[in-house]
N, C-alpha and C positions, 0 to 999 in steps of 0.2 A: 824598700825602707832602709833600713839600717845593719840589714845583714846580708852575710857576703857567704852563699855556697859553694863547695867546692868539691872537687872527687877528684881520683886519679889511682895509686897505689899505694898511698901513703898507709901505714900504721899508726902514727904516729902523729901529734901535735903540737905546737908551742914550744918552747926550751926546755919545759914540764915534763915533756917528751911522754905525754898525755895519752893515752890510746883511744884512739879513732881511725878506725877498720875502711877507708878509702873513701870516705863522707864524712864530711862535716859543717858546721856552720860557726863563722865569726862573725864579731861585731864591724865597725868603721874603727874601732881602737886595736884591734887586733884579738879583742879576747876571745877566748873561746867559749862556745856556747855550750850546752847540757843537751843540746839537741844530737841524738846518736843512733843513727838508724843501720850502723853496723853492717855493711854489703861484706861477703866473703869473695869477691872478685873485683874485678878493676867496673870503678866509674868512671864513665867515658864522657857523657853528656847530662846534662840539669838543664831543666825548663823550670819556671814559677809561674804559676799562673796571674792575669790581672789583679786578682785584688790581694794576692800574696799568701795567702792561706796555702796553698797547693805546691806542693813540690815535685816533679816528675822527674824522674830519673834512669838513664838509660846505659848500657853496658855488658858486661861476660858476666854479673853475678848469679845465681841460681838462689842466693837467700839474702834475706833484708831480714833483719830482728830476729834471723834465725827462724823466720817462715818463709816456704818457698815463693819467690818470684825470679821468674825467670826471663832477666835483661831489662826487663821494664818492672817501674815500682811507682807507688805515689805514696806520698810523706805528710803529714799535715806539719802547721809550722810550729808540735810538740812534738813531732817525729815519732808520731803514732801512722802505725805503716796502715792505709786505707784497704780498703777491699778491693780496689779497680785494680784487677790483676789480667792484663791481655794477653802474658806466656806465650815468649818468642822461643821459638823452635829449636832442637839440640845445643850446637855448642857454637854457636853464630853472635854475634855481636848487634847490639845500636848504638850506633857512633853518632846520631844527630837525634835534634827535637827541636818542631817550632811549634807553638799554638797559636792557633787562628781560630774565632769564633769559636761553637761548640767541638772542636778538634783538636788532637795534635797530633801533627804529622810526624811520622820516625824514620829515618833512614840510616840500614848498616849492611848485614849480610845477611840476611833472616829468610827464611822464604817461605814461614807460616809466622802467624801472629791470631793469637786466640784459636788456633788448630784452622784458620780459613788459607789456602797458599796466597800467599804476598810477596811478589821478590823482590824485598831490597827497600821497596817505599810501599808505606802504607798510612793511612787517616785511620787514627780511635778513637772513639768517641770518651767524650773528656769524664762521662756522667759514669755511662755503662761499662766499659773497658773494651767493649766488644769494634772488631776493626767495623771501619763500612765501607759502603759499595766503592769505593775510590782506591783503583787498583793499578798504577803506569805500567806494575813489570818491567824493572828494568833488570839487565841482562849482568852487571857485577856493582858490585857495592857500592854504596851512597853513602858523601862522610861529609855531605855540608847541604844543609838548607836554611831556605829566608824564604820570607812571607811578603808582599809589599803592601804597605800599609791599609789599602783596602778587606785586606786577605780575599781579594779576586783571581792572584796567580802564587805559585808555588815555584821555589825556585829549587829545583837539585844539583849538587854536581858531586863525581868520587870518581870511579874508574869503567862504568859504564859505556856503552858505543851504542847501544839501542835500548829506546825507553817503547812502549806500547808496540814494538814489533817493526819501530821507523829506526831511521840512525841518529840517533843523538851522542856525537862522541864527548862524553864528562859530562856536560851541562846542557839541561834541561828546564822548560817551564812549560808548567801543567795549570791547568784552572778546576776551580773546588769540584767539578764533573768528571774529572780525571780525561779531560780530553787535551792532548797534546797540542802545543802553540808551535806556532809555526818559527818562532824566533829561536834562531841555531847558530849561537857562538862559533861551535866545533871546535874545540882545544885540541890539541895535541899530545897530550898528558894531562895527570890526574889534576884533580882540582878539590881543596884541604880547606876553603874557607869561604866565603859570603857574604857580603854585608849591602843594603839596600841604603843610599844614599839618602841624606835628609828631605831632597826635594823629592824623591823617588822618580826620578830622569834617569837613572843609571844603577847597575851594579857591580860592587869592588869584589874583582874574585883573585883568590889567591893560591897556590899549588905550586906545581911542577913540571911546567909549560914552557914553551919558546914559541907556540900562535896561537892565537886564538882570535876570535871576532874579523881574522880577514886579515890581520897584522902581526908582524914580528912583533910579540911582548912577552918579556922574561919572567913570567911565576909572579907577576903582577898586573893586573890593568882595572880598568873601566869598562863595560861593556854597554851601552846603550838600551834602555828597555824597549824600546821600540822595535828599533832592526835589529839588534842582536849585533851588532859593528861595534868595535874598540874605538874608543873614541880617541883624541888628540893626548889624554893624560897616560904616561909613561914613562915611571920612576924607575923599575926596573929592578931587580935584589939579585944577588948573584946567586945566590941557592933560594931552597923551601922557605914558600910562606905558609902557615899555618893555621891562621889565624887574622880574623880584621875586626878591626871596632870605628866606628864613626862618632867623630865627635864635634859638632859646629864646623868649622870650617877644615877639620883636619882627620885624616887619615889615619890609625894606627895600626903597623904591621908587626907581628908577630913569627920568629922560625928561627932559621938556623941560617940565613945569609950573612955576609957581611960586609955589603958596602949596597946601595942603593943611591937613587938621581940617577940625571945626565950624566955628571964628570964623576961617577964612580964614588960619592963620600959614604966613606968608612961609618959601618954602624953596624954593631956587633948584635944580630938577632933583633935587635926592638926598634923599630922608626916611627918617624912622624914625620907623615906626605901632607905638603900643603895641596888641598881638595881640586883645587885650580891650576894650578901649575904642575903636580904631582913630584915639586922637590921637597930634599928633606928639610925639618925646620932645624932649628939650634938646638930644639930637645934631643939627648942625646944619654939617657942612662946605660946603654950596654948590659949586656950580660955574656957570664962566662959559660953556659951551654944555651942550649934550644929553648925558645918560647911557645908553649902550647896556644895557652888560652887567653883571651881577653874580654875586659870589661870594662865600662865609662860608667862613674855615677859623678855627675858635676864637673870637678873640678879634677879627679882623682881617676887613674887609670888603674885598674888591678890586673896582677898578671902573673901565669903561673906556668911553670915547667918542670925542666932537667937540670936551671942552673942553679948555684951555689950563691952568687955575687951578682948584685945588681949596680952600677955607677960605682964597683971596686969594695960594696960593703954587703956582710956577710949577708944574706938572705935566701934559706934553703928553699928552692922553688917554689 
């Protein structure tokens, strides 16, 4: 709808310089919401559910409203903290969240969730908090999944090299039985971002790479759902991407590179890959440090980090 959440380590809010403890919720105007569910550690990932009531939220915190939940939390959308508590394990991390059907998948470093062992990926039941029988084990930490529109396959990728006891180096696809698919990119380093294309033909992954799918590609590509092959698109960033969002015909990358395309144009952290060609468009805001996160609603792209300035005007991450 109309509201925009967000985590990370912030304190603070607005010019108001407002306290909200590394959660919070805005409007599309910028204002700030009354909704305050107070994590004492970093949030790292937000999921909403379908009809927007639900807010799921994942991270290093131990307490939400100053009751314990640990990494994982759900919020309604008065930011009354629910009961669905599935308490991941010591001092481990979830870095990801997608929902599918009655589910949502989590992926970080964890390797119990509701006291069941889970390493790294696990399915919770969206009702009960309790994990289920869908168990990949993978072998080191998971910091990006997607779902494809069916939610027939589950996509993982972080710094993993075996998922289910096979070799999947970074990225992996699983089906809602937790049985492992045969289609294996194999990157070469980590992999930080995800996104399932509009037609669902393909997906855009993003990281810390120089191959993947069978081809030279720089910490960007396309991978093919099918065969698991990099396909012809090949824009390329010079550093970490971080981050992806889809939006009609166009691409947006997020990180800490600075120039992408063919002939190398300059783009300081933020681009826009035309979906077919994989060069950059004329959209061109820049920013003065790293781009985490991104999001498309319409017309409007939101985006959040480390930097200070966006297109040269002030805008604290």
């Amino acid at each position: 709808g109309n509201t925009i959440y967000t985590g990370g380590t912030f304190t603070t809010m607005t010019a108001a310089l407002t306290t909200r403890n590394r959660i919070a919720a805005l409007d599309t105007s910028a204002n700030l919401l009354a909704w305050n569910p107070n994590a004492n550690s970093l949030v790292y990932t937000i999921a909403v559910s379908a009809d927007g009531n639900t807010i799921y939220v994942g991270g290093t915190f131990s307490t939400m409203k100053t009751i314990a939940r640990n990494r994982l939390a759900a919020l309604d959308a008065n930011a009354n903290l629910l009961a669905w508590d599935p308490s991941v394990n010591g001092t481990s991390t979830v870095r990801a969240l997608a929902i599918s059907g009655t589910n949502i998948y989590a992926g970080g470093t964890f390797t119990t969730v509701g006291g069941v062992t889970r390493n790294r990926l696990a399915a919770i039941d969206l009702t009960t908090g309790f994990p289920t029988a869908w168990d990949p084990n993978a072998n080191n930490s998971v910091s990006a999944l997607a779902v494809s529109g069916d939610g027939s396959t589950i996509y993982a990728g972080g710094d993993f090299t075996n998922v289910k006891a096979t070799a999947r180096n970074r990225l992996a696809a699983l089906d809602t039985s937790a049985n492992l698919l045969a289609w294996n990119p194999n990157a070469n380093g980590t992999i930080g971002a995800l996104a399932v294309s509009g037609d669902e033909s393909s997906l855009y992954v993003g990281g810390y790479f120089s191959s993947i799918g069978g081809q030279p590609r720089k910490n960007i590509a396309e991978i093919d759902i099918t065969t698991g092959l990099a396909t012809t698109w090949n824009p390329g960033a010079s550093a970490s991407v971080l981050d992806l969002a889809t939006d009609g015909a166009t691409v947006y990358a997020g990180g800490v590179f600075s120039y992408t395309g063919s002939t190398g144009v300059t783009r300081s952290n933020l681009a826009a890959l035309n979906m077919l060609t994989g060069e950059p468009t004329a959209w061109n805001p820049g920013t003065d440090l790293a781009v985490l996160a991104l999001t498309t609603d319409g017309s409007t792209l939101y985006a959040g980090g480390d930097f200070t300035t966006v297109g040269g005007i002030a805008r604290n991450r």
